[in-house]
N, C-alpha and C positions, 0 to 999 in steps of 0.2 A: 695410883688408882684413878680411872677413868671418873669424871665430875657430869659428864655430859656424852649423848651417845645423838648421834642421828641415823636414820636410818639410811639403808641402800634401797636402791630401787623402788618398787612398790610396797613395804614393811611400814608397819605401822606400831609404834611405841606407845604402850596402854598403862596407866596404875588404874587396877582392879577397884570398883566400890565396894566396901566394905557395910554391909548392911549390920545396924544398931543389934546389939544383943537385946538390949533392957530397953523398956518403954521411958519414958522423962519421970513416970511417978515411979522407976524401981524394979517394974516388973519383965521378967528375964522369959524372951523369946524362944522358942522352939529354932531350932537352926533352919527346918523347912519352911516356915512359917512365909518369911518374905525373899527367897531365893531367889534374884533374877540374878544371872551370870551379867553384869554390865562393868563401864570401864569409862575412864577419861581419857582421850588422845591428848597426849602428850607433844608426841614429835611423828612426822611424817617423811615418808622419804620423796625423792622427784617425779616418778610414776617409772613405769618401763616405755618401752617401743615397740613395735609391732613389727612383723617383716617387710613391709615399707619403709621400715624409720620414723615413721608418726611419733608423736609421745604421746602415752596414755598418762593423763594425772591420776592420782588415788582420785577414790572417791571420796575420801571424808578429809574433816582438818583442823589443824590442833582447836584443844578445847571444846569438840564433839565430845557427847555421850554416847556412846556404840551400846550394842550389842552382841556378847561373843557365844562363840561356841563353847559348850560343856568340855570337851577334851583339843588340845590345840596349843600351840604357841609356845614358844619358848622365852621361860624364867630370866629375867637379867635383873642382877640386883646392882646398884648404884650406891655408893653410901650407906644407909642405913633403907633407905627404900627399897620392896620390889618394885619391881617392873614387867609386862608381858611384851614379846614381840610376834606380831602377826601377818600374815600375807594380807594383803587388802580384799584378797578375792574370800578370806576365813570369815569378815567381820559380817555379821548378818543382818546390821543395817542399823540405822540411828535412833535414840530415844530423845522422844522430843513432850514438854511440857504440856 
């Protein structure tokens, strides 16, 4: 079994955040409550080329917080981890502090 994946081309390797059920004192969230669809970049791929031969890099790069889209991307699970894998053009842009 694969321990390590990188991407091809412009694909971008996400584990999903998992937003808390319960508050710190106990108290157990509504699932809509604090929905945001967001993720950790993981692994990136080299970018593509254009019909030039240019290379386009990704836009983003490991250890970004992104934001994804609600339907999209395909499941890879490693180990005991999931994992999402995304086109760079899917991801809808970075969350920042």
């Amino acid at each position: 079994m694969a321990k390590r994946l990188i991407p091809t081309l412009n694909r971008v390797l996400v584990e999903k955040i998992v937003p808390p059920s319960k508050t710190t004192a106990g108290i157990l969230l509504p699932e809509k409550s604090s929905k945001l669809n967001s993720g950790k970049v993981v692994a990136v791929g080299p970018g593509t080329r254009d019909k030039a031969g240019n290379s386009i890099p990704v836009a983003v790069k490991e250890g970004d917080t992104v934001l994804l889209p609600e339907y999209g991307g395909t499941q890879v699970k490693l180990g005991e981890k999931e994992y999402h894998l995304y086109r760079d053009e899917d991801i809808l842009g970075t969350l920042h502090d």
